[in-house]
Backbone as numpy.savetxt, mean C-alpha at the origin, in Angstrom:
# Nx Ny Nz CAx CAy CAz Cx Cy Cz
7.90 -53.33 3.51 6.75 -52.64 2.98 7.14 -51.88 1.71
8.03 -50.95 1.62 8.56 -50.43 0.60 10.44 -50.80 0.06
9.91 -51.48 -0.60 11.52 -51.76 -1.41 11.55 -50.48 -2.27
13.13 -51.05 -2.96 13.80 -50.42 -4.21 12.59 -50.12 -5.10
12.26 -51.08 -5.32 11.40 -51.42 -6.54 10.01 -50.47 -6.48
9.76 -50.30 -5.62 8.12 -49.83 -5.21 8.46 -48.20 -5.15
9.74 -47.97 -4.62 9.91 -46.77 -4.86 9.84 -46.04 -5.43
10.70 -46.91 -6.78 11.39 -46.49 -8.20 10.04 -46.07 -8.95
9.03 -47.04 -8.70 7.59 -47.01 -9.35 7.04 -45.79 -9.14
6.60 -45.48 -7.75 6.37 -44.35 -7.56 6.86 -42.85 -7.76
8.21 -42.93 -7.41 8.77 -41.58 -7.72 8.56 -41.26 -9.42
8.62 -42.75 -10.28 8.55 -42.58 -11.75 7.39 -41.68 -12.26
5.69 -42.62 -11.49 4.81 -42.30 -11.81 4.54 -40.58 -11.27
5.19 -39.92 -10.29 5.22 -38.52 -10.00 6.05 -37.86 -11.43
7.10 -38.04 -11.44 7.92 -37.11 -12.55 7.26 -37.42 -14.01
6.60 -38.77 -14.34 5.61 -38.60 -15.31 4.61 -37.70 -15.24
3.68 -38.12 -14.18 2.84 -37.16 -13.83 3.17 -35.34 -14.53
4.31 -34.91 -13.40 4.85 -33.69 -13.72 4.97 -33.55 -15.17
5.97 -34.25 -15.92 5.80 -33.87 -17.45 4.97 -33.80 -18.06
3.83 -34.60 -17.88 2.83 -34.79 -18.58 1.69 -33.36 -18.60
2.23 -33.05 -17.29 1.11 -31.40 -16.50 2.10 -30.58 -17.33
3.58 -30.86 -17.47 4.33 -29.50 -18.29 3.71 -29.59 -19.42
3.77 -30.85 -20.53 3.80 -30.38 -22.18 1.91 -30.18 -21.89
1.10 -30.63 -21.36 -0.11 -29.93 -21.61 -0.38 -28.95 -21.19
0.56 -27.94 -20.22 0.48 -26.44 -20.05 0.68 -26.09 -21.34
2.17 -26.29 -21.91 2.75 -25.78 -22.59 1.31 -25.69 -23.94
1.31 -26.65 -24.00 0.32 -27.06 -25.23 -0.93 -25.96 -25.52
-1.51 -26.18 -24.55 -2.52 -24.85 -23.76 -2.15 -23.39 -24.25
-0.97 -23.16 -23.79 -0.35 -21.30 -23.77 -0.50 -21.45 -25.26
0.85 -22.27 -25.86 0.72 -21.91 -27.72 -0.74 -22.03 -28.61
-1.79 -22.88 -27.45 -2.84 -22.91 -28.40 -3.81 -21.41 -28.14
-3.92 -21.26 -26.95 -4.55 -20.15 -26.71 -4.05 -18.54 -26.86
-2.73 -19.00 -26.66 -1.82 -17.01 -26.98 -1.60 -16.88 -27.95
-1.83 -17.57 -29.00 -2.16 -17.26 -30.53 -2.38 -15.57 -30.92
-4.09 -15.55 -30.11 -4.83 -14.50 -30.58 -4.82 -13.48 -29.53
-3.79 -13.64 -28.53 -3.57 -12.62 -27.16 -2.24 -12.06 -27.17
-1.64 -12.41 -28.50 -0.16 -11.47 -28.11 0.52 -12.31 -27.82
0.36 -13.40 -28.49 1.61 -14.71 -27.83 2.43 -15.18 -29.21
2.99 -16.53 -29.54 3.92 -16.59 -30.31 2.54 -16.65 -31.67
2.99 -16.25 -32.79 2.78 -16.05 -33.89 1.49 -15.06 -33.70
0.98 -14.01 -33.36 0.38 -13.12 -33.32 0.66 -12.02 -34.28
-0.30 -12.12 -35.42 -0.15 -10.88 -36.20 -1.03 -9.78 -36.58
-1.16 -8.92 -35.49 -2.07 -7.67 -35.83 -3.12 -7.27 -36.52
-2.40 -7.26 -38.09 -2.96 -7.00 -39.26 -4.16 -8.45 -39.68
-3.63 -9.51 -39.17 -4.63 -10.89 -39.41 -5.50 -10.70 -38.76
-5.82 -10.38 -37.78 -6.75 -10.47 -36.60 -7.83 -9.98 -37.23
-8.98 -11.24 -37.40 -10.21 -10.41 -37.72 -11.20 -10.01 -36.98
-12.06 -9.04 -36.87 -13.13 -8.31 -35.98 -13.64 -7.57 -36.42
-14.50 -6.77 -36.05 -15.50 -5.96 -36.47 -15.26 -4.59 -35.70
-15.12 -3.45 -36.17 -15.31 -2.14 -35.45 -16.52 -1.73 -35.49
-17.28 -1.08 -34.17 -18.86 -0.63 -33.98 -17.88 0.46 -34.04
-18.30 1.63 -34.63 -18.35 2.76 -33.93 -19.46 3.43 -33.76
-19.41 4.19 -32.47 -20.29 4.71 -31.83 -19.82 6.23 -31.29
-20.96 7.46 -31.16 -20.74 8.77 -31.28 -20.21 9.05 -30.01
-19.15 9.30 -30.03 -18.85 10.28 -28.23 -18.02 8.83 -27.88
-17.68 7.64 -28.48 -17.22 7.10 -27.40 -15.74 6.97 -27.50
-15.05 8.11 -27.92 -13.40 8.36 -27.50 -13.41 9.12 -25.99
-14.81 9.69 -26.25 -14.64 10.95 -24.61 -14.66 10.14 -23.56
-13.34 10.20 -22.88 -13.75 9.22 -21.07 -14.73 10.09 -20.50
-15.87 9.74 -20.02 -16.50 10.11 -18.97 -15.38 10.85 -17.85
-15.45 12.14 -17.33 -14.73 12.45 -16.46 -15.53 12.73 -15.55
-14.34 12.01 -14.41 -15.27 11.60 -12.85 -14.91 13.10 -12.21
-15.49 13.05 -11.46 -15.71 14.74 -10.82 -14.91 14.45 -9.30
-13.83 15.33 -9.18 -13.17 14.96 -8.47 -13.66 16.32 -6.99
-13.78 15.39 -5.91 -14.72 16.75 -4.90 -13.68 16.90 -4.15
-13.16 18.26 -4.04 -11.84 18.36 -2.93 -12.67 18.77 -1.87
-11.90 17.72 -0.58 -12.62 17.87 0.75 -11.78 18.89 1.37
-12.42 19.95 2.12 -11.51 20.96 2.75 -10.91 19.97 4.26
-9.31 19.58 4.52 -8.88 19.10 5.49 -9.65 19.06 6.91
-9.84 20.40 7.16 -10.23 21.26 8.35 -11.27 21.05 8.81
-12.01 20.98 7.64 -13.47 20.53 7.77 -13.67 18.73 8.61
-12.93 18.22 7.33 -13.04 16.80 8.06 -12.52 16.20 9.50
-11.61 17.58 9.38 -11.10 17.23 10.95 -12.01 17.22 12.15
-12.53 18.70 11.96 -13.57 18.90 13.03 -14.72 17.87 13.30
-14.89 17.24 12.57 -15.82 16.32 12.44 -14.99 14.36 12.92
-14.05 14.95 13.28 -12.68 13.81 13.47 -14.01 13.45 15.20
-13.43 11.34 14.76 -13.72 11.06 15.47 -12.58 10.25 16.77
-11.88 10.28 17.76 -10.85 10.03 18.17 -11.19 8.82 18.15
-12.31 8.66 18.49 -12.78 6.56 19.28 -12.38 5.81 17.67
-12.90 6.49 16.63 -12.29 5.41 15.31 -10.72 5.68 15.00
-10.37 6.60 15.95 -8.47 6.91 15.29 -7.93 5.96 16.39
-8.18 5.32 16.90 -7.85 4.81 18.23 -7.58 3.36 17.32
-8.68 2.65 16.68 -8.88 1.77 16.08 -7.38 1.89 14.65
-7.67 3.05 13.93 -6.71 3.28 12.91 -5.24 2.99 13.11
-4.98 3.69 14.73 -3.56 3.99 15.04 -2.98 2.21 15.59
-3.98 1.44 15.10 -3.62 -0.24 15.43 -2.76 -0.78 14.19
-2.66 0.35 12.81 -2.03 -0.01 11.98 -0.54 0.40 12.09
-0.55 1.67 13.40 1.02 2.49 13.73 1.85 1.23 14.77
1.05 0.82 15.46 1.34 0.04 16.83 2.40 -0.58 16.55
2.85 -1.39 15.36 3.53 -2.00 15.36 5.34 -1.55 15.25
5.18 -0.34 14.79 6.45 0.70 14.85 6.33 1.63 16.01
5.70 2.20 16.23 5.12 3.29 17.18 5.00 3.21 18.61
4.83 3.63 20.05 3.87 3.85 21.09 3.73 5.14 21.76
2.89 4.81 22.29 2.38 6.55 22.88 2.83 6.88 24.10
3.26 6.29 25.07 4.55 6.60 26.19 5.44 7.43 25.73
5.47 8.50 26.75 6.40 9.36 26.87 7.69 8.59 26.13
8.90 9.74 25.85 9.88 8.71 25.77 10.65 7.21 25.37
9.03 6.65 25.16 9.26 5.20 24.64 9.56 5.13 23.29
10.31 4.97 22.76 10.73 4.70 21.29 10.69 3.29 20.89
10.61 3.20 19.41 10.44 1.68 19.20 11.10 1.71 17.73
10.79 0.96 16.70 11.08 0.81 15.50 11.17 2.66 14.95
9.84 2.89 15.54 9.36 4.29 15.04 9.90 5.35 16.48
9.44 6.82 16.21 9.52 7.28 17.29 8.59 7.56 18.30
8.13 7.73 19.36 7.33 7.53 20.44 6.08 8.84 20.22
4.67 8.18 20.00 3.85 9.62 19.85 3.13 10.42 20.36
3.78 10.07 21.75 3.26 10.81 22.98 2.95 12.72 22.81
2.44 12.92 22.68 1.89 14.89 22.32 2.74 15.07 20.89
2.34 14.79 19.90 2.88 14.57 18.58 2.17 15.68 18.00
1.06 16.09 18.19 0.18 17.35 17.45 0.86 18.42 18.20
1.84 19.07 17.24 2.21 20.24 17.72 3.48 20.89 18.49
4.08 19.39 18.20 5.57 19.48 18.63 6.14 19.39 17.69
7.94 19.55 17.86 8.86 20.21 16.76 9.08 18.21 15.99
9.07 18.67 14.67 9.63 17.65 13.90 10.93 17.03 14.58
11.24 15.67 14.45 12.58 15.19 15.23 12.90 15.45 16.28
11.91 16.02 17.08 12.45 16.46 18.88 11.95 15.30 19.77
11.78 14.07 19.17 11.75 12.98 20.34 12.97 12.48 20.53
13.48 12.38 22.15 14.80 12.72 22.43 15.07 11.03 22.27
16.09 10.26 21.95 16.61 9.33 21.75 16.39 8.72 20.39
15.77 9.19 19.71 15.56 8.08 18.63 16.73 9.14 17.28
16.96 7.96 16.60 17.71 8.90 15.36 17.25 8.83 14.35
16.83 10.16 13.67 15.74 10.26 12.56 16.61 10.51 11.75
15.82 10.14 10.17 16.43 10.55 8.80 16.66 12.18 8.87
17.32 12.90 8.43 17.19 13.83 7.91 16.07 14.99 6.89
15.58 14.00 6.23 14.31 13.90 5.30 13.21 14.69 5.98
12.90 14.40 7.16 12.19 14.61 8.10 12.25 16.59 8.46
13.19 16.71 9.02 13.68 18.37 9.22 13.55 19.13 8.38
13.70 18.54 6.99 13.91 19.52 6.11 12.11 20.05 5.40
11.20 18.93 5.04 9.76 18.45 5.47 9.25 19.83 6.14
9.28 19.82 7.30 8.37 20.52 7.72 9.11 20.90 9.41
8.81 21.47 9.89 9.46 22.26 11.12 8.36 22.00 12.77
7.02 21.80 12.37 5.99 21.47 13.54 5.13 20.79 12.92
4.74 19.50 13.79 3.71 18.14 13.39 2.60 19.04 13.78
1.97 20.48 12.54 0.53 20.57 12.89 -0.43 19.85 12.15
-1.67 19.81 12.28 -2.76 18.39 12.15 -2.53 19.02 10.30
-2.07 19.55 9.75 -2.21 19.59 8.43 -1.02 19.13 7.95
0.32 19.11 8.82 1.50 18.62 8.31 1.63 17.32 8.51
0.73 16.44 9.85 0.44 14.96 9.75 -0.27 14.53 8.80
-1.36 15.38 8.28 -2.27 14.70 7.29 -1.24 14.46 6.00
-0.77 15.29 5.55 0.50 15.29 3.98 1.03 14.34 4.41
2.18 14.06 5.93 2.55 13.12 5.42 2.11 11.80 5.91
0.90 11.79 6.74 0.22 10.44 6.97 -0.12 10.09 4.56
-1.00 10.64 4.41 -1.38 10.43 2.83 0.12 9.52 2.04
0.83 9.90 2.18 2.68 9.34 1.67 3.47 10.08 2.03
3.71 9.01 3.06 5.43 9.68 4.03 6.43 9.61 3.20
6.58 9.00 1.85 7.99 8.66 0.99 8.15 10.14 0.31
6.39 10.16 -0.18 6.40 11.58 -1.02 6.36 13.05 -0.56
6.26 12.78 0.78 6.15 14.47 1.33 7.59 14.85 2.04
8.24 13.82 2.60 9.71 13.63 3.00 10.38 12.24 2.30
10.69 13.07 1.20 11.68 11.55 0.11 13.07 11.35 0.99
12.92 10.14 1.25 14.64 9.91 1.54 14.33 9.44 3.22
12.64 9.19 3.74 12.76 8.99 5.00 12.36 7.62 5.41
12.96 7.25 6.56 12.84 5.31 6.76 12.29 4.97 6.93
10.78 5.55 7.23 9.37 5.21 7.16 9.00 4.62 6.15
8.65 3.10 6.18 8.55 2.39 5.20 6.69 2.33 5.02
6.48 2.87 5.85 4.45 2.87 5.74 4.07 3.36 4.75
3.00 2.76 3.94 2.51 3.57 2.39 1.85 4.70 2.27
1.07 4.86 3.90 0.10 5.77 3.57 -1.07 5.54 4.25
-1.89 6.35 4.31 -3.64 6.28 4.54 -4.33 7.10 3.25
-4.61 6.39 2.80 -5.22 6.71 1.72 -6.58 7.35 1.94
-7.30 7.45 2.98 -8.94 7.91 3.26 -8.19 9.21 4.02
-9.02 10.07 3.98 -9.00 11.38 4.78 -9.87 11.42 6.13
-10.65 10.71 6.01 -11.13 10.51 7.70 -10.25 9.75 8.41
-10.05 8.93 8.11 -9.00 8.12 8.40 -7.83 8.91 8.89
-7.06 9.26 8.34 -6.13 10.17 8.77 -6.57 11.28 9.71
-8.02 11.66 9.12 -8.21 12.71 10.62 -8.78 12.64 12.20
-9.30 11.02 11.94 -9.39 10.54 13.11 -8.56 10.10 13.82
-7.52 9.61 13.00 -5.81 9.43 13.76 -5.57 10.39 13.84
-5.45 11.70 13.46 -4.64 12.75 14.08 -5.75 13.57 15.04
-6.90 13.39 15.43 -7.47 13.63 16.36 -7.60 12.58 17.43
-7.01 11.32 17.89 -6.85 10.57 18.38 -5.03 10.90 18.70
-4.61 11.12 18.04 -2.92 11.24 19.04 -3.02 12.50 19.43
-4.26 13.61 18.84 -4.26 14.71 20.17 -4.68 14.39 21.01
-5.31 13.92 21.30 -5.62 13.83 22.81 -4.63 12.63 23.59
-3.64 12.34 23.38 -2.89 11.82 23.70 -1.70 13.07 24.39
-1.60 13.32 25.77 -0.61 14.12 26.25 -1.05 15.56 26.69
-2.24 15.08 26.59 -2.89 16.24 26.73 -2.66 16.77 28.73
């Protein structure tokens, strides 16, 4: 069914193929990056037109609303932190004692930083903060790298503030 010959044909007509897709990329980039900052691009040539228009150096500045923590907490819903804490699960569990990748977050609101007994924490951690209260989880739920630099918590963050306060009203009631 397949000889030498039929092979040779085919594998040929692929690596043609391929070259043929390289020099018409290639062909493509030098024809189009001309006028985008590519090879022979010169600034001063570039012709266009300037509109100017009144006010439009000023960025619009967005109004930034600081949410009081406390507030959003109280309003914390545990049944959606339940859902959230499916992003911890995979380092984390809430058994006493059970340690995993992470350390175990069985009554975590309000106990001493690094006092879950078996696991070995960075250092980073102690120095941070002294008791996981719901305002010292929120800092470093937001960026654990940036509120304790130097700790092995590789998680980025929760970027929403409900979010975070429904997880930390959801591992209170955990141990309760």
């Amino acid at each position: 069914m397949f000889d030498t010959m039929t092979f040779t044909k085919v594998l040929g007509a692929v690596c043609g193929s391929l070259l043929l897709f390289l020099f018409a990329k290639w062909g493509a980039e030098s024809l189009y990056h001309v006028g985008a900052g590519g090879h022979g691009y010169d600034e001063e040539k570039v012709v266009g037109y300037l509109i100017e228009t009144e006010g439009a150096d000023a960025e619009p500045e967005e109004e930034v609303v600081e949410v009081d923590f406390a507030t959003v907490l109280a309003s914390a819903d545990a049944g959606k932190g339940a859902r959230v804490f499916n992003k911890c699960k995979a380092c984390h569990k809430l058994e006493d004692g059970e340690n995993a990748t992470g350390p175990h977050l069985y009554d975590v609101v309000g106990r001493a930083v690094a006092a879950a007994d078996g696991f070995g924490y960075s250092g980073a951690l102690s120095e941070a903060a002294d008791v996981w209260s719901a305002e010292n989880l929120n800092a470093f739920l937001t960026d654990p790298r940036g509120y304790a630099p130097g700790t092995s918590m590789s998680f980025r963050g929760l970027g929403d503030v409900e979010d975070r306060a429904n997880l930390i009203a959801y591992l209170d009631t955990i141990g309760e």
